[in-house]
C-alpha positions as CSV (number, residue, x, y, z in Angstrom):
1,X,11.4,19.1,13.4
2,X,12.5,21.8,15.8
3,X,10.1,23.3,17.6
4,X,7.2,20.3,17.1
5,X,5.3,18.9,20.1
6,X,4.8,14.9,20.2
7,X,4.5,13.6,18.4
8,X,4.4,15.5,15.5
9,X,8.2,15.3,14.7
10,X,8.2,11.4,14.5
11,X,5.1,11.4,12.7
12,X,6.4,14.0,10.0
13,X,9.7,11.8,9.9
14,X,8.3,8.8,9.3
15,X,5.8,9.8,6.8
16,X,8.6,11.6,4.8
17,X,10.3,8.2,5.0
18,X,8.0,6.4,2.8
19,X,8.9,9.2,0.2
20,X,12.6,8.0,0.0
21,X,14.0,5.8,-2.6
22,X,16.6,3.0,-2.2
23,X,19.8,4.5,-0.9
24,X,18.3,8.2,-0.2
25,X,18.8,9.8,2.7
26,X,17.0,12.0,5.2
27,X,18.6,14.2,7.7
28,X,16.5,15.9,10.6
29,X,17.3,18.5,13.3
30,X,15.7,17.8,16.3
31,X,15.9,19.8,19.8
32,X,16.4,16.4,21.6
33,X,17.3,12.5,20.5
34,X,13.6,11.1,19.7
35,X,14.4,8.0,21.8
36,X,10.7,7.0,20.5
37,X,11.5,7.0,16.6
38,X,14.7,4.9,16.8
39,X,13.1,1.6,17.3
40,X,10.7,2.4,14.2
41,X,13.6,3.2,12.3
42,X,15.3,0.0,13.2
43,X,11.6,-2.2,12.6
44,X,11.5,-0.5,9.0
45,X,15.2,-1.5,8.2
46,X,16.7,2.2,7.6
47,X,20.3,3.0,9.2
48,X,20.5,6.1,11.4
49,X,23.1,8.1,12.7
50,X,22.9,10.9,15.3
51,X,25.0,13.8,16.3
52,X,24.7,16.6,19.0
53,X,27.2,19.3,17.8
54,X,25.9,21.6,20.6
55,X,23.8,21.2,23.6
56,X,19.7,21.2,22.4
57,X,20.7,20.4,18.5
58,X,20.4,16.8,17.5
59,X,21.5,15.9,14.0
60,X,20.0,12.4,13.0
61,X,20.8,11.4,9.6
62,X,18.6,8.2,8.5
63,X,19.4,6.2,5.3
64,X,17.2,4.0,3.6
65,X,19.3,0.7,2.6
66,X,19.7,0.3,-1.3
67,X,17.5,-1.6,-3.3
């Protein structure tokens, strides 16, 4: 999601989210935390983690809960 202007990256995220079976998981790269997508992820019931190993990389890894 690097790169993508808003709101494309949450968008593209949450659309590849409805792909993902029970206990899949998705992990994006983003240039910043997407403060906007974490309450979706939260309303839709998936777990996500994030991580910033270096400044302007954010690792978010999003699980959807098994079935």
């Amino acid at each position: 999601m690097r790169g993508l202007e808003p709101p494309l990256p949450m968008v593209s995220v949450l659309e590849r989210l409805e792909t993902l079976a029970p206990g899949q998981t998705l992990v994006v790269i983003h240039d910043r935390r997407p403060m906007f997508l974490y309450p979706q992820l939260d309303e839709r019931g998936f777990s996500h983690e994030t991580h910033e190993p270096r400044p302007g990389v954010v690792r978010i890894v999003i699980r959807r809960p098994a079935a």
